[in-house]
Structure formats: C-alpha cells, structure tokens
Jmol script that loads the backbone (N, CA, C; Angstrom):
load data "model"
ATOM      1  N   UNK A   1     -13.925 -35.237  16.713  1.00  0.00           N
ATOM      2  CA  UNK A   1     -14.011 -34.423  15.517  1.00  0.00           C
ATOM      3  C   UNK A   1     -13.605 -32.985  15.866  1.00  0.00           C
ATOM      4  N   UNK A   2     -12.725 -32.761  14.952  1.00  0.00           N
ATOM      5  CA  UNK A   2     -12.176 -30.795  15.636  1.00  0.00           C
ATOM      6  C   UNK A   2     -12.660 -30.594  13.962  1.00  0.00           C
ATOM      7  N   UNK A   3     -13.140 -29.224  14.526  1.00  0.00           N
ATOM      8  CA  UNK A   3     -13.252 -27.749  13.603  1.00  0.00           C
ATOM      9  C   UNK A   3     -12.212 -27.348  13.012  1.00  0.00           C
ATOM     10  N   UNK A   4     -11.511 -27.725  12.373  1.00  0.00           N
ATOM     11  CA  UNK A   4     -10.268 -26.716  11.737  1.00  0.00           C
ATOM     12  C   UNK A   4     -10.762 -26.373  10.545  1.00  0.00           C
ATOM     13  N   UNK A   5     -10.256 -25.115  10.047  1.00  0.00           N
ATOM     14  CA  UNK A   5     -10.361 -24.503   8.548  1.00  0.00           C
ATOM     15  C   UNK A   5      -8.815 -24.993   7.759  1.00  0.00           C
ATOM     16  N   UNK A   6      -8.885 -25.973   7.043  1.00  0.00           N
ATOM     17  CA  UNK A   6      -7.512 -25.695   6.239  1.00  0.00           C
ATOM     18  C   UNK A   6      -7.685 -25.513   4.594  1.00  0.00           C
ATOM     19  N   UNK A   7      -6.642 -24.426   4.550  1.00  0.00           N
ATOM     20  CA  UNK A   7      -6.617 -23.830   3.476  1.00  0.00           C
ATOM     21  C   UNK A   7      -5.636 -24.261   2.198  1.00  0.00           C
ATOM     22  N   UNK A   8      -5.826 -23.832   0.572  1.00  0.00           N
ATOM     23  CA  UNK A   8      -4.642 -24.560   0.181  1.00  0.00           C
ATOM     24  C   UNK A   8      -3.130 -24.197   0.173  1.00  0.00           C
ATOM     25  N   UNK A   9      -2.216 -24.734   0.098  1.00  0.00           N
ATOM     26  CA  UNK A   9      -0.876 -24.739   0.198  1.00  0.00           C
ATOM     27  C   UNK A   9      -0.544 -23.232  -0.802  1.00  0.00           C
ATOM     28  N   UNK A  10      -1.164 -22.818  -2.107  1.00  0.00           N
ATOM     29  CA  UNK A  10      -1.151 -21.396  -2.598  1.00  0.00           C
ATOM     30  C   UNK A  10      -1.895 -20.533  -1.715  1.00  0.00           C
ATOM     31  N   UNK A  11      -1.970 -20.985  -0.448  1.00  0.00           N
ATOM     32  CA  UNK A  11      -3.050 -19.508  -0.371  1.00  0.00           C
ATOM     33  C   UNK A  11      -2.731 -18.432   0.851  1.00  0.00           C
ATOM     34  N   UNK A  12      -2.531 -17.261   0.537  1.00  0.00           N
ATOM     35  CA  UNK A  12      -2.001 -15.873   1.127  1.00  0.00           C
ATOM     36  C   UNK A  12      -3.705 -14.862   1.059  1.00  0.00           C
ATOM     37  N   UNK A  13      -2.743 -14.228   2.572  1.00  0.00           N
ATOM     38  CA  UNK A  13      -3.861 -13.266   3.623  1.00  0.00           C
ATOM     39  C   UNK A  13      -3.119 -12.247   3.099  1.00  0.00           C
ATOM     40  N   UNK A  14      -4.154 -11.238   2.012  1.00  0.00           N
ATOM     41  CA  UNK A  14      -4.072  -9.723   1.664  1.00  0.00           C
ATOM     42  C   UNK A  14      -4.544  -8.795   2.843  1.00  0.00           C
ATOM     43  N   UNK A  15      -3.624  -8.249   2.846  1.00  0.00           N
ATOM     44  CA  UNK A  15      -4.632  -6.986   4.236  1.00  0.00           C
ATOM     45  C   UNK A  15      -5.399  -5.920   2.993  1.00  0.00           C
ATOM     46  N   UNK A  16      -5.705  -4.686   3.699  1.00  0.00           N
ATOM     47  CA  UNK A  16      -6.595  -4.022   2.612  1.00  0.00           C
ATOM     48  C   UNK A  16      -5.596  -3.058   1.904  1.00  0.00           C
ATOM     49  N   UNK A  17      -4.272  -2.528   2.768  1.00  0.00           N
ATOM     50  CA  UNK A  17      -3.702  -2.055   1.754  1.00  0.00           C
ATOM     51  C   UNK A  17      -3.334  -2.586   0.675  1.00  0.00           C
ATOM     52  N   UNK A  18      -2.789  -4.100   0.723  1.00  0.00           N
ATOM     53  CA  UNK A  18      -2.545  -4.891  -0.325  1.00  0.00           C
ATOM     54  C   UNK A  18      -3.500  -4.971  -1.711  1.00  0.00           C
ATOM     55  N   UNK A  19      -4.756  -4.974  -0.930  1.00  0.00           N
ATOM     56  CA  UNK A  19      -5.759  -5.666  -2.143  1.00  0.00           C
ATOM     57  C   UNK A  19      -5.974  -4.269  -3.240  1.00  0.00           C
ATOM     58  N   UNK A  20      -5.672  -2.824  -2.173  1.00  0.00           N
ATOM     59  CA  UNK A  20      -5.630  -1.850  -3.267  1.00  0.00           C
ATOM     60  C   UNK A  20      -4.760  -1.775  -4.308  1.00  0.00           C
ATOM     61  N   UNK A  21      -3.320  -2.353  -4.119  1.00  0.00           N
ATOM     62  CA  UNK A  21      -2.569  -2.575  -4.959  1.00  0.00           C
ATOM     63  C   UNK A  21      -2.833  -3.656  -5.809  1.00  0.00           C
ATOM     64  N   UNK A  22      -3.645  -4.904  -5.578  1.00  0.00           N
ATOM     65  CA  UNK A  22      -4.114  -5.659  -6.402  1.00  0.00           C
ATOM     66  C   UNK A  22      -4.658  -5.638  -7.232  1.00  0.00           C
ATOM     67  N   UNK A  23      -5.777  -4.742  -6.210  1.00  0.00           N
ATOM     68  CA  UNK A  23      -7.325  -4.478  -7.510  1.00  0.00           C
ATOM     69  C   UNK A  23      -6.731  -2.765  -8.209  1.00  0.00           C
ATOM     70  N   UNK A  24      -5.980  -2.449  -8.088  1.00  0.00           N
ATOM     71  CA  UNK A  24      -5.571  -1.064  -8.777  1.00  0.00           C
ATOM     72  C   UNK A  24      -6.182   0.163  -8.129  1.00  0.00           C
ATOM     73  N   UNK A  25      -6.725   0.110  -6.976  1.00  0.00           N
ATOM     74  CA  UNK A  25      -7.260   1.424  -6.471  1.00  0.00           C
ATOM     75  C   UNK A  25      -8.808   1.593  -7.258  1.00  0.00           C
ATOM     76  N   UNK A  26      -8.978   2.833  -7.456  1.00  0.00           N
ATOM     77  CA  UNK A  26      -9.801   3.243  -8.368  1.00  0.00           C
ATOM     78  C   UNK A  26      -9.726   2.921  -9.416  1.00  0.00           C
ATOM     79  N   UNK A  27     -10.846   3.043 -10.529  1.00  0.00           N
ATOM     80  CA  UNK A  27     -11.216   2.384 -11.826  1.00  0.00           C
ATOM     81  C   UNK A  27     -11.063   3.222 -12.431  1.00  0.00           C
ATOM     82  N   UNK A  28     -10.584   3.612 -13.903  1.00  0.00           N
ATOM     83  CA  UNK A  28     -10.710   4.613 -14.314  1.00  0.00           C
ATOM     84  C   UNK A  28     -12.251   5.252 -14.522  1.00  0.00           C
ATOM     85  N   UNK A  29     -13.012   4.555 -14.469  1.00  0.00           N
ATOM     86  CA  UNK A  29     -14.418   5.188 -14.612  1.00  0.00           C
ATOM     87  C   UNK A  29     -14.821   6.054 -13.453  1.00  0.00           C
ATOM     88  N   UNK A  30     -14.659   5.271 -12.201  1.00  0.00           N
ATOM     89  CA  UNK A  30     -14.772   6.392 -10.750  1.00  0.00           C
ATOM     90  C   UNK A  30     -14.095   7.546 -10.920  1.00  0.00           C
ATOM     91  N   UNK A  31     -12.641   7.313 -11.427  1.00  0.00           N
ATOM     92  CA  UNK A  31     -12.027   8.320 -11.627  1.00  0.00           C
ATOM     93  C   UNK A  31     -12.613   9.493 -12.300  1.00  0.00           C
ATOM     94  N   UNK A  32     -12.892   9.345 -13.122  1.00  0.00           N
ATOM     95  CA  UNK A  32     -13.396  10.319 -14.372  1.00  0.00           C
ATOM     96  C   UNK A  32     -14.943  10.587 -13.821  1.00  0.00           C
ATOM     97  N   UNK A  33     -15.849   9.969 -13.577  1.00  0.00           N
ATOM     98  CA  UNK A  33     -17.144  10.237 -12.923  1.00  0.00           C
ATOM     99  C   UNK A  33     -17.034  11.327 -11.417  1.00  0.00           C
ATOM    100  N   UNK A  34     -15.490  11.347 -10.969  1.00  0.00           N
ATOM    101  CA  UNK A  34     -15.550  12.111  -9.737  1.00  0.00           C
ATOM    102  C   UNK A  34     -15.395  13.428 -10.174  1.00  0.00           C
ATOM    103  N   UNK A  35     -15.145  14.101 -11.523  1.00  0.00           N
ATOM    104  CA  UNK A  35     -15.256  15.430 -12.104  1.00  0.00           C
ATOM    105  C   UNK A  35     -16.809  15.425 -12.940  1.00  0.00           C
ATOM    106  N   UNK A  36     -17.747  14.591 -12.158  1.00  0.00           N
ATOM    107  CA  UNK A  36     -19.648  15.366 -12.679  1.00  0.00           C
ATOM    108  C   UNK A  36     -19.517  15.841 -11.156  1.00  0.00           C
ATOM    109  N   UNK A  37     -20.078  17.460 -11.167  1.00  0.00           N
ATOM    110  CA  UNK A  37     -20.526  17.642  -9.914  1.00  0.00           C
ATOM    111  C   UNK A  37     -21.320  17.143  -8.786  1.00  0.00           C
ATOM    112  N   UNK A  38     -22.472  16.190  -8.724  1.00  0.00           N
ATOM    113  CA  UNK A  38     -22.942  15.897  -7.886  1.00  0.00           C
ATOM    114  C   UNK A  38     -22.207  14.847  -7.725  1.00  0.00           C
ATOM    115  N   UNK A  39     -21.407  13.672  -8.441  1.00  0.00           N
ATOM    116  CA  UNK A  39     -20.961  12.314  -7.697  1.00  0.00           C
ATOM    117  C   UNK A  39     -19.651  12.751  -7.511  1.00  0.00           C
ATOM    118  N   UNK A  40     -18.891  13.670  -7.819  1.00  0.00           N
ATOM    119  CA  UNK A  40     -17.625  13.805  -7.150  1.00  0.00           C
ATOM    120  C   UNK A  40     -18.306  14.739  -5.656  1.00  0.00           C
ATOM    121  N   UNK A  41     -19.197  15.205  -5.419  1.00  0.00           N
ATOM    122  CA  UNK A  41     -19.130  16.086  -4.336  1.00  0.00           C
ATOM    123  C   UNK A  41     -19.897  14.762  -3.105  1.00  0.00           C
ATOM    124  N   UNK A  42     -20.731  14.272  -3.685  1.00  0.00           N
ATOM    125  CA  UNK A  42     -21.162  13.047  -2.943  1.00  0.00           C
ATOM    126  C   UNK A  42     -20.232  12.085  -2.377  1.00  0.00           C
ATOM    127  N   UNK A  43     -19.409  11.697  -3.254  1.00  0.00           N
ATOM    128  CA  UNK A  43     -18.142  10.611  -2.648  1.00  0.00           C
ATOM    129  C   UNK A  43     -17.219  11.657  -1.600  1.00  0.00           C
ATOM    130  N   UNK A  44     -16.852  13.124  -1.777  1.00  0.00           N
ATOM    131  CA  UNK A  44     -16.522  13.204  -1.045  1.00  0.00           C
ATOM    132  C   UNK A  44     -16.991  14.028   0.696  1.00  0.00           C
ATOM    133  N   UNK A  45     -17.759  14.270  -0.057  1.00  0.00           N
ATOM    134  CA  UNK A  45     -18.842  14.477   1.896  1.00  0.00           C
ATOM    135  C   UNK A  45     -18.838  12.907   2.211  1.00  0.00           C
ATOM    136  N   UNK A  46     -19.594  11.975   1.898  1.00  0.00           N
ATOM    137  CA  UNK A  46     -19.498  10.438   2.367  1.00  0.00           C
ATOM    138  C   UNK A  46     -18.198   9.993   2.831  1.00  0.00           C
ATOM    139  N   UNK A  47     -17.141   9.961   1.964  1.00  0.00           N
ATOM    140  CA  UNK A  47     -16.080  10.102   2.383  1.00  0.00           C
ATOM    141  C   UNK A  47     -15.658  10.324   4.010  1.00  0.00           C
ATOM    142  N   UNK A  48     -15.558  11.629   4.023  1.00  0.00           N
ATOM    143  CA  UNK A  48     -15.245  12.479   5.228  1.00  0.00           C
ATOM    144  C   UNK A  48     -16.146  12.498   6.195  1.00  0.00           C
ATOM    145  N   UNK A  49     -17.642  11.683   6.195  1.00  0.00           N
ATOM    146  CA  UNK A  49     -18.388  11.200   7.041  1.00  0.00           C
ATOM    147  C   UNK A  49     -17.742  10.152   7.516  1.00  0.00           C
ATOM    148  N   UNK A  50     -17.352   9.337   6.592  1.00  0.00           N
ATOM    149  CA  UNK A  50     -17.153   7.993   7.497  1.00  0.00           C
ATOM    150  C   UNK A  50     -15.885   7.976   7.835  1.00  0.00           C
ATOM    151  N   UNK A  51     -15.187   8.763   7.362  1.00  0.00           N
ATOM    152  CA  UNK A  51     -13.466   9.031   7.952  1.00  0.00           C
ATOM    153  C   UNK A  51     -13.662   9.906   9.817  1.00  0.00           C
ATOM    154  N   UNK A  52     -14.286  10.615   9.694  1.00  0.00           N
ATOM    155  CA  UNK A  52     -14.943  11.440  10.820  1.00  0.00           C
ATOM    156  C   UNK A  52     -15.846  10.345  12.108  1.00  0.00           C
ATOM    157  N   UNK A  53     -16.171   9.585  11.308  1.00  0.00           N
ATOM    158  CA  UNK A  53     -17.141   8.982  12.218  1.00  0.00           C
ATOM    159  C   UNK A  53     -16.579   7.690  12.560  1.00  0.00           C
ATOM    160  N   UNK A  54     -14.946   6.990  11.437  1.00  0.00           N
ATOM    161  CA  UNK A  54     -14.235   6.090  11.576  1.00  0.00           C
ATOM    162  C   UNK A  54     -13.183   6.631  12.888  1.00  0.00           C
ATOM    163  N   UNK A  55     -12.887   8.180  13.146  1.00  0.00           N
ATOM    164  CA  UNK A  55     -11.707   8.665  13.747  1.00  0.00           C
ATOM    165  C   UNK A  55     -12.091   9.735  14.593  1.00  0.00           C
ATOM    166  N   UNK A  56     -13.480   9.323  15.030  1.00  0.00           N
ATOM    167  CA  UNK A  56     -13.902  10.563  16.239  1.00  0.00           C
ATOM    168  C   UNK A  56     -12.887  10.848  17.483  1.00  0.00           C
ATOM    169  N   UNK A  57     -12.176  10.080  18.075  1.00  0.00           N
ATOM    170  CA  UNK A  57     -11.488  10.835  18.808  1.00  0.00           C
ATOM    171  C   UNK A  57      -9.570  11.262  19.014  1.00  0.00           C
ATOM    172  N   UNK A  58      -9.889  11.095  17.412  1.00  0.00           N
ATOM    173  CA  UNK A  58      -8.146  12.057  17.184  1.00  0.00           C
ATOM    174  C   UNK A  58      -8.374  13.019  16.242  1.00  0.00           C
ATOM    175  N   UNK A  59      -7.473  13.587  15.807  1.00  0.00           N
ATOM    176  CA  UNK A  59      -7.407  14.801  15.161  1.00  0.00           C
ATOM    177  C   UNK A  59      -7.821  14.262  13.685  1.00  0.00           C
ATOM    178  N   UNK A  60      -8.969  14.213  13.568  1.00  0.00           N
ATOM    179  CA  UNK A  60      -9.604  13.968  11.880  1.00  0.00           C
ATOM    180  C   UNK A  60      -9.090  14.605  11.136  1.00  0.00           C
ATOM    181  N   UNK A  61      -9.259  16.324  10.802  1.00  0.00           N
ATOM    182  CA  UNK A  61      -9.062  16.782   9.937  1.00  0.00           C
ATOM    183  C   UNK A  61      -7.296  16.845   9.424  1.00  0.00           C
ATOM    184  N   UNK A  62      -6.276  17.105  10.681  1.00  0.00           N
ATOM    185  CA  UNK A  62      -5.601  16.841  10.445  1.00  0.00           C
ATOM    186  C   UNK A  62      -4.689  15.697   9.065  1.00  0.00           C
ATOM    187  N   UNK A  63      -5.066  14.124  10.348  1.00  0.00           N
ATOM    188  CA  UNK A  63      -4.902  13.099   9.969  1.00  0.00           C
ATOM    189  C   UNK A  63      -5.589  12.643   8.473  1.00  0.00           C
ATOM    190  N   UNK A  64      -6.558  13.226   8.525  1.00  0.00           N
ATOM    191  CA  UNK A  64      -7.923  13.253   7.072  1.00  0.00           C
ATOM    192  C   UNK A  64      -7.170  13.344   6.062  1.00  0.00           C
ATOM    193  N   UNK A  65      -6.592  14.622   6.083  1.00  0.00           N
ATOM    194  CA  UNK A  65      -5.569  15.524   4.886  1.00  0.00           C
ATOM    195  C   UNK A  65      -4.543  14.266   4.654  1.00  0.00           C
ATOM    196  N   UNK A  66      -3.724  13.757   5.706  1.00  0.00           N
ATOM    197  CA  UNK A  66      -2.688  12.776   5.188  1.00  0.00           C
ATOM    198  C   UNK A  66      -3.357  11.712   4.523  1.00  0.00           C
ATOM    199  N   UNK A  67      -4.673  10.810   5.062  1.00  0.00           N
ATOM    200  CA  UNK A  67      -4.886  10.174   4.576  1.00  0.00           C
ATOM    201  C   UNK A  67      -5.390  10.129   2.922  1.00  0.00           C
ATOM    202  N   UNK A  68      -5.961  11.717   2.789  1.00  0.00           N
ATOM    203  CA  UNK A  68      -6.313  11.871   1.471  1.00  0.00           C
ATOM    204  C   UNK A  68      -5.086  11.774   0.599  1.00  0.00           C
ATOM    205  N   UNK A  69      -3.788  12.361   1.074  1.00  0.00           N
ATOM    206  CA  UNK A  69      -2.789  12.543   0.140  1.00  0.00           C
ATOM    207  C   UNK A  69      -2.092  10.826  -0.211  1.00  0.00           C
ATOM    208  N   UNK A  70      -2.098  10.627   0.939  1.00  0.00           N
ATOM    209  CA  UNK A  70      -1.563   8.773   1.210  1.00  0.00           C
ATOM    210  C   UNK A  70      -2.702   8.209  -0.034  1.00  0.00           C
ATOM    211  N   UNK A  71      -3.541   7.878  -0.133  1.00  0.00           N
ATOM    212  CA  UNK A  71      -4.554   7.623  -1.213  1.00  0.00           C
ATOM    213  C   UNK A  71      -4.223   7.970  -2.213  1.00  0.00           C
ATOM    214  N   UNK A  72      -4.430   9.385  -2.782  1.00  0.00           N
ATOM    215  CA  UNK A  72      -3.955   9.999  -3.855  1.00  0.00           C
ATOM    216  C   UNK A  72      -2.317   9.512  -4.652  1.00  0.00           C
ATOM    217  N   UNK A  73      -1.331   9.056  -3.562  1.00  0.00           N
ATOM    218  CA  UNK A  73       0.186   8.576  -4.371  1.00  0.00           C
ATOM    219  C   UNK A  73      -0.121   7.370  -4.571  1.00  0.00           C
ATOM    220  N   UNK A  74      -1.438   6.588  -4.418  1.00  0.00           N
ATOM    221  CA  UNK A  74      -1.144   5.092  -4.589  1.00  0.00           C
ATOM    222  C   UNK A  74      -1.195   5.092  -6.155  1.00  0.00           C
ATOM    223  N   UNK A  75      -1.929   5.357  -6.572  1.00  0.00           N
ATOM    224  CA  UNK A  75      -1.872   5.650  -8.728  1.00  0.00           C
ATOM    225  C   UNK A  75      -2.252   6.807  -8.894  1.00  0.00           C
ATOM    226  N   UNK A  76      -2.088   6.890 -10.396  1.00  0.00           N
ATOM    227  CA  UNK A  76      -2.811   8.288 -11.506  1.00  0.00           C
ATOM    228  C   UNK A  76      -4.418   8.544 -11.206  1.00  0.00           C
ATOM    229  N   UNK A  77      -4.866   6.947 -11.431  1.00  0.00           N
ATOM    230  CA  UNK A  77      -6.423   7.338 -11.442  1.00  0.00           C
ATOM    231  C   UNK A  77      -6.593   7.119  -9.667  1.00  0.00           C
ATOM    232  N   UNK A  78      -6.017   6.967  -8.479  1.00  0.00           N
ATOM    233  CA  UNK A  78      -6.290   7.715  -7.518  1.00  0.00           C
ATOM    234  C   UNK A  78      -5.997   9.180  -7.397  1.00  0.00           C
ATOM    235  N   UNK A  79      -5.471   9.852  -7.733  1.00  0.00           N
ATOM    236  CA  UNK A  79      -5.257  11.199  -7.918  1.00  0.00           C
ATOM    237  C   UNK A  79      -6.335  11.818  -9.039  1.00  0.00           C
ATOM    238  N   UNK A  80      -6.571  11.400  -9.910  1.00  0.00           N
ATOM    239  CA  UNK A  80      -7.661  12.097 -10.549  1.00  0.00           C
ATOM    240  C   UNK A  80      -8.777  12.431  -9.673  1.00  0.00           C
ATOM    241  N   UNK A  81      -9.027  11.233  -9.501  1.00  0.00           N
ATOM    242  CA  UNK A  81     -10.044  10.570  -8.463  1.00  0.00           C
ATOM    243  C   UNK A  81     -10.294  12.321  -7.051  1.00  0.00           C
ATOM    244  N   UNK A  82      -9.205  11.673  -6.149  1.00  0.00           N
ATOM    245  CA  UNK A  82      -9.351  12.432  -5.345  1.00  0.00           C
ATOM    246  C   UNK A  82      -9.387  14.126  -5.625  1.00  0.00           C
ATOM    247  N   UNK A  83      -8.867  14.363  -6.900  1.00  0.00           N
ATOM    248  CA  UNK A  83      -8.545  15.777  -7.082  1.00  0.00           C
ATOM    249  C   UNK A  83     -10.181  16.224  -7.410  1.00  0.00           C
ATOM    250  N   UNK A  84     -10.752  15.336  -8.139  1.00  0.00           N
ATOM    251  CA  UNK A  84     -12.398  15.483  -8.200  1.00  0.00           C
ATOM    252  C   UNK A  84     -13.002  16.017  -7.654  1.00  0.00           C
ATOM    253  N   UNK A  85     -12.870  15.066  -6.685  1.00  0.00           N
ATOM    254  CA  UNK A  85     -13.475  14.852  -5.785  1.00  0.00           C
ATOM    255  C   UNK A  85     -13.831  16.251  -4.510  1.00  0.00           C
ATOM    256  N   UNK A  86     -12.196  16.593  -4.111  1.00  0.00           N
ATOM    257  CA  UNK A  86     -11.881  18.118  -3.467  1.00  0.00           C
ATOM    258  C   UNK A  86     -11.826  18.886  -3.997  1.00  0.00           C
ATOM    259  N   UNK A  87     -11.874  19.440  -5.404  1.00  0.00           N
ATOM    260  CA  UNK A  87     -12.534  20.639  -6.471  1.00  0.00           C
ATOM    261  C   UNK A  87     -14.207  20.477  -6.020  1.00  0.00           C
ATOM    262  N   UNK A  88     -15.045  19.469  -6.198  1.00  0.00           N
ATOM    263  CA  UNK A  88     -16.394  19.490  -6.374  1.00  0.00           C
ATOM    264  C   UNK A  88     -17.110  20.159  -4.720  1.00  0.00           C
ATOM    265  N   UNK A  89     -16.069  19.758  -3.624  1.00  0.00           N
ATOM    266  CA  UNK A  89     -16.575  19.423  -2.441  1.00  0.00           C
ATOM    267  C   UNK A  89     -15.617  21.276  -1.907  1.00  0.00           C
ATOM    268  N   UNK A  90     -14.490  21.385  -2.030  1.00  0.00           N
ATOM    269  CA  UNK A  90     -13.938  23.058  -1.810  1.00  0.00           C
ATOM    270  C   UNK A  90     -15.093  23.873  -2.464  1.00  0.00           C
ATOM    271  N   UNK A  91     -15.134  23.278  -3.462  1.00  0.00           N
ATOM    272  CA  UNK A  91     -16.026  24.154  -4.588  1.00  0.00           C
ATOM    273  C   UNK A  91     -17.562  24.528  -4.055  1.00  0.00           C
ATOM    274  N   UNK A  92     -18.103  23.655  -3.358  1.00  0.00           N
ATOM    275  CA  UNK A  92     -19.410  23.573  -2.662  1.00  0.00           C
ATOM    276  C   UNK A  92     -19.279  24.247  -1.146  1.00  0.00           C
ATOM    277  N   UNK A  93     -18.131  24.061  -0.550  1.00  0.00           N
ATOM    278  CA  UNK A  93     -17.489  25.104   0.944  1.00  0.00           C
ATOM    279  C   UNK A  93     -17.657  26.455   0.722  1.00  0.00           C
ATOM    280  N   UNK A  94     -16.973  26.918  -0.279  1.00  0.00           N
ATOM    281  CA  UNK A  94     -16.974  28.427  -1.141  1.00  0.00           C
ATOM    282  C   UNK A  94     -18.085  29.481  -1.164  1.00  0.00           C
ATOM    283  N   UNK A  95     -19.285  28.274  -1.085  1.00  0.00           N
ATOM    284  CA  UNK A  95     -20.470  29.406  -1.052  1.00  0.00           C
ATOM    285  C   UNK A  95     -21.331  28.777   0.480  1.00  0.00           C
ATOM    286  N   UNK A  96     -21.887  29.860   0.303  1.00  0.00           N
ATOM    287  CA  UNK A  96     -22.712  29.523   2.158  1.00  0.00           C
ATOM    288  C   UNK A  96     -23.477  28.559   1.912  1.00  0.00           C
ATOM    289  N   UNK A  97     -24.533  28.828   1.325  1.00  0.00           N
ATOM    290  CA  UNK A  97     -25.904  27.533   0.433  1.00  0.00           C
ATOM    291  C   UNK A  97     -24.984  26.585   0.474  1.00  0.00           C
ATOM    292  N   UNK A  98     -23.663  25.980  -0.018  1.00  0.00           N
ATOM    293  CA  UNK A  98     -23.187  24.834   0.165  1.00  0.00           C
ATOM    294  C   UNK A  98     -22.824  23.962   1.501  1.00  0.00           C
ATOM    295  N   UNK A  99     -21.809  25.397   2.109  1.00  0.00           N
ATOM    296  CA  UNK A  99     -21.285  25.150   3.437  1.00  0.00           C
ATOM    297  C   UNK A  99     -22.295  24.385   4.694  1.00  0.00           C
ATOM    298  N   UNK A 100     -23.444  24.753   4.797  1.00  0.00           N
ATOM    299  CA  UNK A 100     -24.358  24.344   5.503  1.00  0.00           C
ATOM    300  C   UNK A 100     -25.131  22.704   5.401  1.00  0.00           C
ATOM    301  N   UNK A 101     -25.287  22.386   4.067  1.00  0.00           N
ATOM    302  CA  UNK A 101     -25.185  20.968   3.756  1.00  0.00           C
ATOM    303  C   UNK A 101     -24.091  20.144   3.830  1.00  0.00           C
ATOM    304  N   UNK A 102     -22.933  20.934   3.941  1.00  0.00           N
ATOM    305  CA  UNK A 102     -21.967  19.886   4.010  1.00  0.00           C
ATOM    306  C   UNK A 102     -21.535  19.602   5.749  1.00  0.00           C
ATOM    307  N   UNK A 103     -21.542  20.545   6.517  1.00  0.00           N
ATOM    308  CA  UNK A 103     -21.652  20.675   7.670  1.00  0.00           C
ATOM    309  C   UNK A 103     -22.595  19.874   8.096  1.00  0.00           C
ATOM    310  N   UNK A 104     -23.873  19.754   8.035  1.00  0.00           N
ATOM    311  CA  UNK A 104     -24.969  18.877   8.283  1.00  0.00           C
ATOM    312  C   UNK A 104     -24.923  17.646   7.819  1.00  0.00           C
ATOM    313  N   UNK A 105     -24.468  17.183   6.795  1.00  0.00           N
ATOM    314  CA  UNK A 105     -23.564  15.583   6.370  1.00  0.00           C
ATOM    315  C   UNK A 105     -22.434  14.994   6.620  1.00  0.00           C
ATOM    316  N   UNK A 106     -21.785  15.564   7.363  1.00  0.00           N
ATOM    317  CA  UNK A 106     -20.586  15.464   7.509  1.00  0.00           C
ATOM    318  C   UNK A 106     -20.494  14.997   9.227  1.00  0.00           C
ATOM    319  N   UNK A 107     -21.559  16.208   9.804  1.00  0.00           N
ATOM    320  CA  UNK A 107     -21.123  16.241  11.489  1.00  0.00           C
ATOM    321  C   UNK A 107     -22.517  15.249  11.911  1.00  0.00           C
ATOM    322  N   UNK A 108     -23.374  14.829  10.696  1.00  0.00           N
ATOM    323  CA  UNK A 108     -24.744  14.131  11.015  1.00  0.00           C
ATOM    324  C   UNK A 108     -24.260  12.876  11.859  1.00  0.00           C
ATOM    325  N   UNK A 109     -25.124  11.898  11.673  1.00  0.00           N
ATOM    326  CA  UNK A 109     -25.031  10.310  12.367  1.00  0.00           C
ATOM    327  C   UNK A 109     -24.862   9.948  11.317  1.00  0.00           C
TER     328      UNK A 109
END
end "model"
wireframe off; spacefill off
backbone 0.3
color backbone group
C-alpha cells in the first residue's frame, strides 16, 4: 500500500501572488475602513511589524517601500487601501506622542 495524494485532472497550484489576483487583493470595504483612523493606523504598524520581523536581516525599510508600492499597482482598491493606511500611520510619526508607540510596535517581538 503507498501513500500517494492524487489530485483531479482540473486541478492547478496558485502561489500567493496568484491568489491575490484571484481573490482581487483588497475588498473594497478594507479599503475604505483603512481611512477611520485607528484601523488604517493599526493595519499599518502590524503591517510593518511583520514585514520587519518577516525581513530582519536585509534592508527592510528600503525593500518595505518597494514592497508597499508593488502592492499598491496590483488594483484601485489596493491603492486606496495602502494610501490609508500611510496618511493614518505618517500622520501618527508627525507628532512625538505618536512616534514613540509606533517605534515600540514596530521594533517590539
């Protein structure tokens, strides 16, 4: 008796860039929810936590920036999305009271 997995004759391996093009990226609802201040500034500190903590030893911020823009050309409502997102989160850098929470979420575990 062998273990094999067989699959059906329709069936194809999406990688994850693919499935964003499948499933459309963002929803328009994320989209539009990433201009309320606290959940656009939340997605993007989380964000840049786990991009930071996905890419600790190359140039994050650098590479970060491309990846945000690479994201942003995949659709409209990724660009809403992300533009939200870095208004809510620049917007919170701007003042000190912000800068310090985001620093502490960002560089945390």
């Amino acid at each position: 008796m062998t273990n094999a997995i067989t699959y059906p004759a329709a069936y194809n391996v999406l990688s994850c860039e693919e499935m964003t093009y499948t499933e459309g990226g963002v929803g328009v609802v994320e989209a539009a929810m990433a201009w309320f201040p606290l959940y656009g500034w939340y997605k993007a500190v989380s964000a840049i936590h786990d991009y930071r903590k996905a890419n600790i030893n190359s140039n994050w911020v650098e590479n970060g920036m491309n990846a945000l823009v690479a994201h942003a050309e995949k659709s409209p409502t990724n660009t809403i999305h992300d533009i939200g997102c870095s208004f809510w989160f620049i917007g919170s850098c701007a003042t000190i009271i912000g800068l310090v929470p985001n620093a502490l979420l960002i560089f945390g575990n």
